[in-house]
C-alpha positions as MATLAB code, in Angstrom:
seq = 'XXXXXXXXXXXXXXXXXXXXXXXXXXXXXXXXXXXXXXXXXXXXXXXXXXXXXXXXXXXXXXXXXXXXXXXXXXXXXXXXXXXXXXXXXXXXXXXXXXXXXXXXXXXXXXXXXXXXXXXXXXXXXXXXXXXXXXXXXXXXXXXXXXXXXXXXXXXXXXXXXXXXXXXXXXXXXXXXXXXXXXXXXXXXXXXXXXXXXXXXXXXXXXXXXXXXXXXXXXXXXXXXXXXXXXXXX';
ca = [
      13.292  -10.978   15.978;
      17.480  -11.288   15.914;
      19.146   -8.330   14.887;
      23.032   -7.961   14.946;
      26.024   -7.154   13.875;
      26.822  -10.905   12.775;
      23.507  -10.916   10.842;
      23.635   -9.742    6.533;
      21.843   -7.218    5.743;
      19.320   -9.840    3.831;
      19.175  -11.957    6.721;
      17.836   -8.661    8.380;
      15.368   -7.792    5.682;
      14.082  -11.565    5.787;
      12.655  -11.164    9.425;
      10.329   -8.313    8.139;
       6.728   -8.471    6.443;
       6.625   -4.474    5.733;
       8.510   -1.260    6.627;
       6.028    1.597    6.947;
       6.889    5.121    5.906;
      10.257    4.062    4.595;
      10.469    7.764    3.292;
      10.729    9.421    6.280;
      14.004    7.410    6.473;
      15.693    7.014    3.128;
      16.392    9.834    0.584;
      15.819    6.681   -2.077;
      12.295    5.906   -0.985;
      11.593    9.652   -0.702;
      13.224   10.253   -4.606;
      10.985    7.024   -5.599;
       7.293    8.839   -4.410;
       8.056   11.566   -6.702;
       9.616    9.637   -9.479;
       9.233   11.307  -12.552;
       7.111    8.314  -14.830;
       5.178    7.361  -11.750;
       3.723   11.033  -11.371;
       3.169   11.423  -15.075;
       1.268    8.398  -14.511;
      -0.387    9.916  -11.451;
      -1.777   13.248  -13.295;
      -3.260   11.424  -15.849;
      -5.743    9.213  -13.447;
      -6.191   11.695  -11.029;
      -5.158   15.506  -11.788;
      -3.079   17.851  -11.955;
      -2.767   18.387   -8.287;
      -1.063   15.118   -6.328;
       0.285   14.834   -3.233;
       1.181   11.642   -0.926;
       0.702   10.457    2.572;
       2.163    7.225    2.531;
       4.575    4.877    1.362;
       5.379    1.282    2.497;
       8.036   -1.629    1.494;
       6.345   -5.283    1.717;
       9.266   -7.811    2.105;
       7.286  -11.150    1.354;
      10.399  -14.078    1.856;
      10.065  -17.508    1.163;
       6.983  -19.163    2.630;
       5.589  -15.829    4.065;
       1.590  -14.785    4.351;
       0.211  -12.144    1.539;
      -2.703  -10.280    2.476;
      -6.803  -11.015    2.712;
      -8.757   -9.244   -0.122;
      -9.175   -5.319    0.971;
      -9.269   -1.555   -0.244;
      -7.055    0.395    0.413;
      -9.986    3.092    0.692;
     -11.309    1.428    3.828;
      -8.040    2.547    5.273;
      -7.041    5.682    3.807;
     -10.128    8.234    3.312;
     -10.512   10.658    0.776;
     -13.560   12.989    0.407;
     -13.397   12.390   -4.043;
     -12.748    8.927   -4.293;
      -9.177   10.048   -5.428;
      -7.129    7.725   -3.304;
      -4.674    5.661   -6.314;
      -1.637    3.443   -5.308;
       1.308    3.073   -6.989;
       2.453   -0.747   -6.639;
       6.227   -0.767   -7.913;
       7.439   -4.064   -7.656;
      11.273   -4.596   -7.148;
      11.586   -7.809   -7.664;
       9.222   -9.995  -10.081;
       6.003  -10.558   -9.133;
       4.960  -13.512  -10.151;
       2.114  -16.273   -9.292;
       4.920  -18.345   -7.412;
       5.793  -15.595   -5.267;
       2.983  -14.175   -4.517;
       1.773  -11.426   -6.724;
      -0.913   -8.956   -6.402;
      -4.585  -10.283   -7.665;
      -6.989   -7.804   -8.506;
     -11.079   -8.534   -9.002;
     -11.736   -5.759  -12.323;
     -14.107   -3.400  -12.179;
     -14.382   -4.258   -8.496;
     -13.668   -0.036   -7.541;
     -16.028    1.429  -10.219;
     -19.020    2.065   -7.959;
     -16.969    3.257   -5.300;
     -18.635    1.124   -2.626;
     -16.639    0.262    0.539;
     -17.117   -3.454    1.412;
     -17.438   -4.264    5.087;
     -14.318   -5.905    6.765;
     -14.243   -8.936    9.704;
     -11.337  -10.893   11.442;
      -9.861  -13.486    9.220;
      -7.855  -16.217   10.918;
      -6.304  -18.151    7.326;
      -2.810  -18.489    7.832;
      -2.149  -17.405    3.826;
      -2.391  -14.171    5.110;
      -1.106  -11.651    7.165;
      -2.545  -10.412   10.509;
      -5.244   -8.094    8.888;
      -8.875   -8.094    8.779;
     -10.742   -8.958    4.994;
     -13.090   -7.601    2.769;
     -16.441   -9.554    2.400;
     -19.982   -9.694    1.439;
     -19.138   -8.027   -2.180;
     -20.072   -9.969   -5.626;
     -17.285  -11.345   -6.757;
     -15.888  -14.710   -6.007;
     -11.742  -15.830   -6.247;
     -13.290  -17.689   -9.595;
     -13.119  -13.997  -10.604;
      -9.659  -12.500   -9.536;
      -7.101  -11.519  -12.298;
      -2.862  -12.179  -11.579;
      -1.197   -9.260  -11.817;
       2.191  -11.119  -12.581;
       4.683   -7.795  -13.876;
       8.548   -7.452  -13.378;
      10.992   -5.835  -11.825;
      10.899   -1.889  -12.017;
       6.950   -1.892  -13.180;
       4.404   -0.230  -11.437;
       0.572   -1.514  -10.577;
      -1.226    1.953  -10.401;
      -4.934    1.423   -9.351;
      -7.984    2.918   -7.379;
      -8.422    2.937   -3.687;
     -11.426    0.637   -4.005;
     -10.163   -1.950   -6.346;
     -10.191   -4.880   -4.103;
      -7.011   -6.798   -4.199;
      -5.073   -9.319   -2.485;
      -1.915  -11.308   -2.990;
      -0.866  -14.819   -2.030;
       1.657  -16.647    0.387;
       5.536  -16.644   -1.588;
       5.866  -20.086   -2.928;
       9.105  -20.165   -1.802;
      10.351  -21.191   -5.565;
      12.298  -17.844   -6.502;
      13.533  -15.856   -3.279;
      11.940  -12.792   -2.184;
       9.110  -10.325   -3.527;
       9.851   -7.367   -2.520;
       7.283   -4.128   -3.152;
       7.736   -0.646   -2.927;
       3.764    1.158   -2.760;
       2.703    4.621   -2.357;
      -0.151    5.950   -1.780;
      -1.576    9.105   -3.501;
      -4.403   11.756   -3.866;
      -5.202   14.263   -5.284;
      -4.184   17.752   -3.904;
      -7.973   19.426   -3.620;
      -9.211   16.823   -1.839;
      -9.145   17.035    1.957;
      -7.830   14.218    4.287;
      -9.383   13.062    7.408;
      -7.192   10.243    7.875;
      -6.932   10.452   11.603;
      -9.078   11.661   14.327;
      -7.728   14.944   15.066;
     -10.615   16.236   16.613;
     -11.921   18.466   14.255;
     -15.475   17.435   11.951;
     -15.145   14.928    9.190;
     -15.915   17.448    6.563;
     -12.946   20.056    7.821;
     -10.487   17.292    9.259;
      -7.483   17.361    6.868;
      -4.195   15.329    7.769;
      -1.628   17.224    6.735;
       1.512   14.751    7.005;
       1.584   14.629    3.020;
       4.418   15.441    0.162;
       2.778   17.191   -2.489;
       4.484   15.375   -5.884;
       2.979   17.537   -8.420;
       1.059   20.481   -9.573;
       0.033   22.715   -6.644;
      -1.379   22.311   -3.202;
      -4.805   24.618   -2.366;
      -4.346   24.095    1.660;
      -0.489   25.183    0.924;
      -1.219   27.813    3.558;
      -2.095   25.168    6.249;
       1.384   24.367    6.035;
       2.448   20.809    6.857;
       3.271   18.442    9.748;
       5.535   15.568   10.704;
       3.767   13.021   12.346;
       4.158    9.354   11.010;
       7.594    7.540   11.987;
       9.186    4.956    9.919;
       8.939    1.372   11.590;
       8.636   -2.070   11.033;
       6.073   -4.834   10.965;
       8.066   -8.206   12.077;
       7.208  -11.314   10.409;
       5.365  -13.772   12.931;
       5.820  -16.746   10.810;
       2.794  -18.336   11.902;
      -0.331  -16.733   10.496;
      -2.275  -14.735   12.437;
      -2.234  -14.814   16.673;
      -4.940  -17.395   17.715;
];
């Protein structure tokens, strides 16, 4: 990666696949995870009661990987199947540029599909979701423009293409959500699965029943640099 004072700030941005907790950073990304029409959106799929542990901005340039089908449950655990994301795309997201595709009704019986290496150069670095009955003959485009969200389930299996290169950058901002009674054993802190509760979160609305856990500051914002080649070999 080349950073420097001679370099624009798109020029920057280009050498970038995602930026991970961008709202521990900017006051922007922080406003945008409690944006007033993406919560009302929020309490209507999951509850009253939201809060947030993560937000991240994909940078997809010209010619750059997506990522293999996946949930974003696998990932992020919730103990009530809770776990939503809030896909706001920034620039359109099209076909050409590599959009999100979705397989419907993939998350209703909230089974996790098991995950292995994947070595296609389409996509990023990342492991994929397999052995679940569906085939690509099945996945949906979820072509939407700028300033819309994609708000969907945290075992909806998705995916989204290499940028064709045909009409600049596609640029995503995506949350993730939960709601507020549900516990979070994200990481291993020790503690039993059914107690373990990561409490690095933003509540966004309603009220939070572990409020007297208080919170912590753990994640850091950093970057994921674009390797330009597919995955290591």
């Amino acid at each position: 990666m080349v950073l420097g004072d001679d370099l624009s700030d798109d020029e920057v941005l280009r050498q970038f696949l995602c930026i991970h907790f961008p709202h521990k950073a900017s006051p922007m990304a922080m406003r945008a995870m409690s944006a007033p029409r993406v919560v009302e959106g929020l309490t209507r799929v999951i509850g009253p009661n939201v809060k947030s542990m993560q937000s991240m901005l994909f940078i997809k340039a010209e010619g750059r990987p997506g990522q293999a089908w996946h949930q974003d449950e696998h990932f992020i655990p919730t103990r009530d199947r809770s776990l939503t994301a809030a896909w706001i795309a920034l620039d359109d997201a099209t076909v050409e540029n590599g959009c999100l595709w979705v397989l419907p009704g993939s998350h209703a019986r909230g089974v996790l599909y098991p995950e292995r290496v994947q070595r296609d150069d389409r996509f990023d670095c990342t492991g994929e979701a397999h052995s679940f009955p569906y085939t690509d003959a099945d996945a949906v485009p979820v072509e939407v423009p700028a300033g819309a969200a994609v708000v969907f389930n945290g075992y909806l299996l998705h995916r989204s293409l290499p940028n064709s290169g045909a009409h600049g950058l596609r640029r995503a901002l995506v949350n993730h959500y939960m709601s507020a009674e549900s516990l979070l054993p994200w990481h291993d802190d020790g503690e039993p699965f059914a107690v373990s509760d990561h409490r690095d979160i933003v509540l966004v609305a309603g009220e939070d029943p572990y409020a007297y856990k208080g919170t912590t500051d753990l994640a850091r914002p950093g970057s994921r640099p674009d390797k330009q080649g597919g995955c290591d070999r």
